[in-house]
C-alpha positions as CSV (number, residue, x, y, z in Angstrom):
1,X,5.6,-10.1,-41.4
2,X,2.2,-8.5,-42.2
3,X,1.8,-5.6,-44.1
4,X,-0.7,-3.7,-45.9
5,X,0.3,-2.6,-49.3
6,X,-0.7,-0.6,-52.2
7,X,-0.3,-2.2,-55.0
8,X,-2.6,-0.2,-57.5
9,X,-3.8,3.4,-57.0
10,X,-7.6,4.1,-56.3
11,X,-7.9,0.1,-54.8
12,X,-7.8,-1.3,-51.8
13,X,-4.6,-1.9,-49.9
14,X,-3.7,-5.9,-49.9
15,X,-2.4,-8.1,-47.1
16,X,0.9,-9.5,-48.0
17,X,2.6,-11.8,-45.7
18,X,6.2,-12.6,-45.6
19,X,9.6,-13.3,-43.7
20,X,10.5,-10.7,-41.2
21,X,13.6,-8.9,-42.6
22,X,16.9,-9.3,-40.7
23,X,18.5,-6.0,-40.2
24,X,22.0,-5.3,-41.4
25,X,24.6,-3.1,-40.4
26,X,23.0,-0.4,-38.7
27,X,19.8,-1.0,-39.4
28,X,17.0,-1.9,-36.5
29,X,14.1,-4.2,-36.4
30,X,11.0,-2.5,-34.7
31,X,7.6,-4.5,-34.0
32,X,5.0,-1.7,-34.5
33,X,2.6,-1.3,-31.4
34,X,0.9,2.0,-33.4
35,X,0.9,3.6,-36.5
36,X,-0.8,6.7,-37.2
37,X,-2.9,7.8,-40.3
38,X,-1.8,10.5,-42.1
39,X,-4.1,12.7,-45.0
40,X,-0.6,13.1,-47.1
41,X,-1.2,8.8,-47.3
42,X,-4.5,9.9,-49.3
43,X,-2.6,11.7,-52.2
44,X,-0.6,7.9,-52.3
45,X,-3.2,5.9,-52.4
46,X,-5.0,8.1,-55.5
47,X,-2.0,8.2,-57.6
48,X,-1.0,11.5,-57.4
49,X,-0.8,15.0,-56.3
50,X,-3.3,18.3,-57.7
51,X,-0.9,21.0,-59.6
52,X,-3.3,23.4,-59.9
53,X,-5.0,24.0,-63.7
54,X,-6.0,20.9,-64.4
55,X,-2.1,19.4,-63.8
56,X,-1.3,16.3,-61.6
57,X,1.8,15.1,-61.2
58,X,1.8,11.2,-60.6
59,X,3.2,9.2,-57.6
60,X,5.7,7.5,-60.3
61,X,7.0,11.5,-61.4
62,X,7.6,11.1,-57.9
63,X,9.9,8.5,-57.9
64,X,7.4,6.0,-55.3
65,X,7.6,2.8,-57.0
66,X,4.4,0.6,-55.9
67,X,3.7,-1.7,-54.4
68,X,4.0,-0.1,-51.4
69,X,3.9,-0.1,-47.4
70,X,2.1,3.2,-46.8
71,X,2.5,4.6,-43.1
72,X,5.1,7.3,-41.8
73,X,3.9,7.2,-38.1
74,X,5.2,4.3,-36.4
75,X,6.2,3.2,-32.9
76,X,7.3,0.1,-31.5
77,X,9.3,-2.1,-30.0
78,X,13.0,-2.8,-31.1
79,X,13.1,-6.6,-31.4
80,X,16.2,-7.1,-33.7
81,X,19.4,-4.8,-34.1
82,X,22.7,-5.3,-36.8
83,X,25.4,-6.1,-35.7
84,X,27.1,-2.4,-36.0
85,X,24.1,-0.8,-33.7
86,X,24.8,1.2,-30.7
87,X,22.5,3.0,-28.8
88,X,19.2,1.3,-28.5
89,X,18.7,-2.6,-27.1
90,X,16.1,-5.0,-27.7
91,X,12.8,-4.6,-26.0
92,X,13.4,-0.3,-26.2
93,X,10.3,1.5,-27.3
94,X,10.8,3.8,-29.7
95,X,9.0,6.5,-31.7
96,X,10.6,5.4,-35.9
97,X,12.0,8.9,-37.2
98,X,10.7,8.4,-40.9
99,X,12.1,11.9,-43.0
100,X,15.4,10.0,-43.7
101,X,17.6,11.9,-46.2
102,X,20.7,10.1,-48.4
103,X,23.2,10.5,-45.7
104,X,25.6,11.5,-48.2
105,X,24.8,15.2,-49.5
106,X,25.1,18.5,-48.0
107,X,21.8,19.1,-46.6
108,X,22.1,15.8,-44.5
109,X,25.1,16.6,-43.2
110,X,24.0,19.6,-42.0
111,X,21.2,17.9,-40.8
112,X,18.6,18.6,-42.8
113,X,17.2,15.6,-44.1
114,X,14.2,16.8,-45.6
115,X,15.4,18.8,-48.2
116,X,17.7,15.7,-49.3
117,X,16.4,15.7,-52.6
118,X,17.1,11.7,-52.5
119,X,15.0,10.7,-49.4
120,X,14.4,7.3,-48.3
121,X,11.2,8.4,-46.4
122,X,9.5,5.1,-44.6
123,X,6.2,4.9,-46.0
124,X,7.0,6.7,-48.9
125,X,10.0,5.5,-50.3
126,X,10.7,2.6,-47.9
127,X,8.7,-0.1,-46.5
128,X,6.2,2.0,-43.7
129,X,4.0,1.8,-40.9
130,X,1.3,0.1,-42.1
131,X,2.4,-3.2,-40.5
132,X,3.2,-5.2,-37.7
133,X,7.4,-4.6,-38.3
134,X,9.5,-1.9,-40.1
135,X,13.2,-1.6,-40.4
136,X,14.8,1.8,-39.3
137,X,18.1,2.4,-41.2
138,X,20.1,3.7,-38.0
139,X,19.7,3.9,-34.6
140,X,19.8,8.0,-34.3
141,X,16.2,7.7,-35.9
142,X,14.6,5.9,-33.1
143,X,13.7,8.4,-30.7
144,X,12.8,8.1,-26.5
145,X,9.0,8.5,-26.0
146,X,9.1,7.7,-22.3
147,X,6.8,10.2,-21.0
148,X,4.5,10.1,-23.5
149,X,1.5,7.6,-24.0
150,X,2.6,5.3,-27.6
151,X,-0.7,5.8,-29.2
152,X,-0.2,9.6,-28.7
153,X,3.4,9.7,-29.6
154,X,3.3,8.2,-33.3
155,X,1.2,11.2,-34.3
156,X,4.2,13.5,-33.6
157,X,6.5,11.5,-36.2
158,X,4.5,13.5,-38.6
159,X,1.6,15.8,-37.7
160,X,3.7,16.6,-34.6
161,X,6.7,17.4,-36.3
162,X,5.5,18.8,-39.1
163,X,3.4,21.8,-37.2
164,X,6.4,22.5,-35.0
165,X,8.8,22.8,-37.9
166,X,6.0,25.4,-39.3
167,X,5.5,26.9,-36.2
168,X,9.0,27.7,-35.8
169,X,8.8,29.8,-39.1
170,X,7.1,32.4,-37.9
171,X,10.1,34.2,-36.2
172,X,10.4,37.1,-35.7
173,X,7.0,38.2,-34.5
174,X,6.3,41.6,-32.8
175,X,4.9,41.8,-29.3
176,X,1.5,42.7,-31.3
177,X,1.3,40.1,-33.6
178,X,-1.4,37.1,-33.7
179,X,-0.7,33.8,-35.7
180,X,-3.2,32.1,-37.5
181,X,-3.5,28.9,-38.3
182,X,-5.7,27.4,-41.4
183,X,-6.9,24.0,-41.3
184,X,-8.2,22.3,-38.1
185,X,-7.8,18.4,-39.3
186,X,-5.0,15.8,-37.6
187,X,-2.0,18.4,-38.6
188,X,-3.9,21.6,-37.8
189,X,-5.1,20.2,-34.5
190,X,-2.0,19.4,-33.7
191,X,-0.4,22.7,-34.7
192,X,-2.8,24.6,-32.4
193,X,-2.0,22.4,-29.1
194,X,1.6,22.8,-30.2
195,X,1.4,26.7,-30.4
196,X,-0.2,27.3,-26.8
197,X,3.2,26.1,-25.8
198,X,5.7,27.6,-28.3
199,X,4.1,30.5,-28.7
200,X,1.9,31.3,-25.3
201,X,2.2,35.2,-25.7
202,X,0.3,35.5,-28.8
203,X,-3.4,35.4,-29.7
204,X,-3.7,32.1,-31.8
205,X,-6.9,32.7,-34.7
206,X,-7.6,28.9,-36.7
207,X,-9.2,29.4,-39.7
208,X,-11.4,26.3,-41.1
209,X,-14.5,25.3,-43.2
210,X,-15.8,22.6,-40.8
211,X,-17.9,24.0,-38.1
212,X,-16.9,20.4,-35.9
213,X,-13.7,20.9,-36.3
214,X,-13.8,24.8,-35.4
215,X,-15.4,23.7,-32.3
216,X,-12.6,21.2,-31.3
217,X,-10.0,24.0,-32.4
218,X,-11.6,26.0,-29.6
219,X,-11.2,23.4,-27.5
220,X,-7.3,23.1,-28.3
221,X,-6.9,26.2,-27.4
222,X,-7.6,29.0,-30.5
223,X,-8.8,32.2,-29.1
224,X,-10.6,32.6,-31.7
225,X,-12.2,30.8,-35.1
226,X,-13.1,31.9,-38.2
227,X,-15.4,29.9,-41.0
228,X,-13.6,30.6,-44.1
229,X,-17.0,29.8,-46.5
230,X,-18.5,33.1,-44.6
231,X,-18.3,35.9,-47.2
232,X,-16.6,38.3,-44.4
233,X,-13.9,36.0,-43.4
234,X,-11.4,38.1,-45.0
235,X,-12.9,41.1,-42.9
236,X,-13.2,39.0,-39.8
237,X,-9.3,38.8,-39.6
238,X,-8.6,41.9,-40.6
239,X,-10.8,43.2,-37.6
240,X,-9.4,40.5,-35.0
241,X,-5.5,41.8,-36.2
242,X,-5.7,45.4,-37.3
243,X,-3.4,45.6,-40.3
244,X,-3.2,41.5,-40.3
245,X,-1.4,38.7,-38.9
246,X,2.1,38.9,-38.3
247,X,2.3,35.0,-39.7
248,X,-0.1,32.6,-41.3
249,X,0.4,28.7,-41.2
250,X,-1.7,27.1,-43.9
251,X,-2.2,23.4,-43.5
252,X,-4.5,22.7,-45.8
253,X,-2.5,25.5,-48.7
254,X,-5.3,24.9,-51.5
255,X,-6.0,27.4,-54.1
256,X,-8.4,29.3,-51.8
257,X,-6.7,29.0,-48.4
258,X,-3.5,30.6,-49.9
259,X,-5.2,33.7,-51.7
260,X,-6.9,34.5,-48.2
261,X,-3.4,33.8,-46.4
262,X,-2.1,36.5,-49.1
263,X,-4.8,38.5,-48.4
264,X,-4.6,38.7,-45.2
265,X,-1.4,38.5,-43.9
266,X,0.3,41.7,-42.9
267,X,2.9,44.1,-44.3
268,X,6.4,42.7,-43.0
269,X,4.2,39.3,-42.6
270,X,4.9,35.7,-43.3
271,X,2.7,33.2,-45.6
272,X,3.7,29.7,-44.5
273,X,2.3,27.2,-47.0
274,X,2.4,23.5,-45.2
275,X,-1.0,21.6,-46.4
276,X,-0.2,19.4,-49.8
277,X,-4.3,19.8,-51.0
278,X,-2.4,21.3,-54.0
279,X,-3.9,24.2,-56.2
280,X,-2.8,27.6,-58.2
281,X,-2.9,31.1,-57.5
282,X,-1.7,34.4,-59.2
283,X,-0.7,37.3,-57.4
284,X,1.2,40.7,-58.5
285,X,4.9,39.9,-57.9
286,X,5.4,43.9,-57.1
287,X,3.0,43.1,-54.1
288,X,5.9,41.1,-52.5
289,X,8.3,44.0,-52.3
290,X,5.8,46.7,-51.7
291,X,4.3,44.4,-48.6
292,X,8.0,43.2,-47.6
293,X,6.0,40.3,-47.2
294,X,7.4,36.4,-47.0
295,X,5.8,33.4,-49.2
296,X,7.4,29.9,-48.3
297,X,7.1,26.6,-47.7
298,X,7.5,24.2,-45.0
299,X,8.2,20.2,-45.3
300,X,7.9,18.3,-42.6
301,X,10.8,18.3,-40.6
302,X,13.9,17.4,-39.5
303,X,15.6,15.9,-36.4
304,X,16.6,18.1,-34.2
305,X,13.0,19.7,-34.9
306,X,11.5,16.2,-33.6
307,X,13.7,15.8,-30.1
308,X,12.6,19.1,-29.6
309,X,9.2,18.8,-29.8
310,X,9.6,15.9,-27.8
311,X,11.1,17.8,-25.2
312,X,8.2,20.6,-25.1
313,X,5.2,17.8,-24.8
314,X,7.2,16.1,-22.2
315,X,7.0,19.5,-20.7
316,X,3.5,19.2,-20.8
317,X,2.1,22.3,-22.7
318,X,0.7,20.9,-25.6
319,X,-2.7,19.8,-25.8
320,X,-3.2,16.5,-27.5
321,X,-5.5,15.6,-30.3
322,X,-7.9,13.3,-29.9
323,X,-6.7,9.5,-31.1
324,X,-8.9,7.1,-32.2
325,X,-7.6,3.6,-32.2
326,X,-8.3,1.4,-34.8
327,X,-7.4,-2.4,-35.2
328,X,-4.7,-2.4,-38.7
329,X,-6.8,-4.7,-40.5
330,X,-9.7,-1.6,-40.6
331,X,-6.6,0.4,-43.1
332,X,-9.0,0.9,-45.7
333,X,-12.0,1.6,-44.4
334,X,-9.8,4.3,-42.5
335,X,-8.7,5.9,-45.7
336,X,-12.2,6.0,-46.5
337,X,-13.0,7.5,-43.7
338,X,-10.3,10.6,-44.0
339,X,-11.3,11.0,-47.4
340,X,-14.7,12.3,-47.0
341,X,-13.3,14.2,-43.2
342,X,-15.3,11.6,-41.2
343,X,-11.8,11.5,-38.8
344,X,-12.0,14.4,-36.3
345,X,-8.3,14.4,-34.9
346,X,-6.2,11.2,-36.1
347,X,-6.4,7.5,-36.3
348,X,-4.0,5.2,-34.8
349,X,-3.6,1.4,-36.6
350,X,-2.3,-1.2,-34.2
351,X,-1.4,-4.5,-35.7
């Protein structure tokens, strides 16, 4: 087995090469045919996270123990199964589910796994993507992608899923409401393409810094864009939503983005902070009440979110991103790449 791993934060990752692992129980061998790369794999790979003030919080506060297999958008190939597996058979292909709770506590049996606050997340906390095989711990997380081209597909482990589970946030809106969107990189792209089709009856406004990447939000389908470094783009949105937006998903959620999300979002609106850029901001808490506005979060995820975003690109509504295909061994000069927002759309490693 090849993998790529980080072994030391800020360097680059190594080729390691050992056994393939035999799968236990009901665990799952998959040979990984694609892999996507994700920004959040940046914040691994520099050792930690921005708290805002001059804080950081470390991968090792974190609980990731390195060295590590990087990569939480993998598909492949099953090509060995335990011997308590049901479901799936050798030569399947398979999208690898990676937001994998305990098992055990509350929140994962009611199904939601990613607010286990003992995840086993592939890539993360488990061996990842960023190699030619990866083990999936049960069969229920290796999902059907027939329908949908493999090199496409990965993306929606994480940018996919992680936009839709955003996206569905935003309810209730009113009949009047427009969404906006912040952040047109791989996850914001996504999000756009996925909103034409969840949320066709609404104007969709994206928000971004990049004028390249406002340009391929247009083509995505935004009805409108808006370059946050203009001194009016506060103003702008007020005038393209009268009182605001009904609902604001922020995927990049930096110090800037979320004051002009608080800004601008309207009275009764919703603030949905997704991005991990990480930052501070200080707002009066009587505004909260007084606006009967909504501040949250949104991580990742969960199952039933991911076969059901399955389900609406199979219906074909969504607009893809653009995929770039990379060969594996080109990992680092990928990371690179996304660090100084050479990648319009996302990368795809195949081994």
């Amino acid at each position: 087995m090849k993998s790529y791993q980080l072994v030391e934060a800020n360097q680059p990752l190594e080729l390691v090469e050992t056994d393939n692992p035999e799968p236990q129980g009901n665990e799952v061998l998959v040979r990984i045919t694609a892999s996507g790369v994700c920004h959040s794999d940046l914040y691994f790979w520099q050792g930690g996270y921005d708290m805002g003030g001059g804080k950081r919080i470390s991968i090792a506060e974190r609980g990731i123990k390195l060295p590590l297999t990087m990569g939480h958008e993998p598909v492949g190939e099953v090509v060995a199964i335990g011997p308590d597996v049901e479901g799936v058979e050798i030569g399947d292909k398979r999208l690898v589910f990676p937001w994998i709770g305990c098992g055990e506590c509350p929140r994962c049996a009611e199904g939601n796994d990613n607010d286990c606050v003992a995840m086993r997340t592939l890539g993360v906390l488990a061996p990842g993507g960023y190699a030619d095989h990866v083990m999936a711990a049960h069969p229920r997380y290796l999902l059907d992608i027939s329908g949908i081209p493999e090199h496409y597909a990965c993306t929606l482990a994480c940018a996919g899923v992680t936009s839709y589970s955003a996206l569905k946030k935003v309810h209730p809106l009113s009949a009047d409401d427009k969404v906006v969107i912040i952040g047109a990189g791989g996850v914001g792209l996504t999000g756009i393409g996925v909103a034409r089709a969840y949320l066709p009856d609404h104007e969709l406004i994206v928000v971004d810094i990049d004028g390249e990447k406002l340009a391929a939000a247009r083509q995505a389908g935004a009805d409108h864009t808006i370059n946050s470094a203009d001194e009016d783009a506060l103003a702008r949105l007020k005038e393209l939503t009268g009182n605001g937006p009904g609902a604001i998903v922020d995927f990049v959620a930096n110090s800037e983005t979320t004051k002009l999300g608080y800004d601008a979002v309207r009275k009764g609106g919703r603030y949905i902070a997704v991005g991990l850029y990480g930052g501070e901001i200080t707002i009066p808490t009587l505004t909260l009440p007084v606006r009967n506005m909504t501040m949250r979060g949104s991580y990742v995820g969960n199952l039933e979110d991911m076969h059901e975003l399955l389900e609406l690109v199979r219906g074909g509504g969504v607009t893809p991103i653009p995929v770039e295909k990379r060969p594996m061994s080109q990992v680092n000069e990928t990371l690179h790449d996304l660090d100084e927002g050479r990648i319009l759309g996302r990368v795809v490693l195949v081994p």
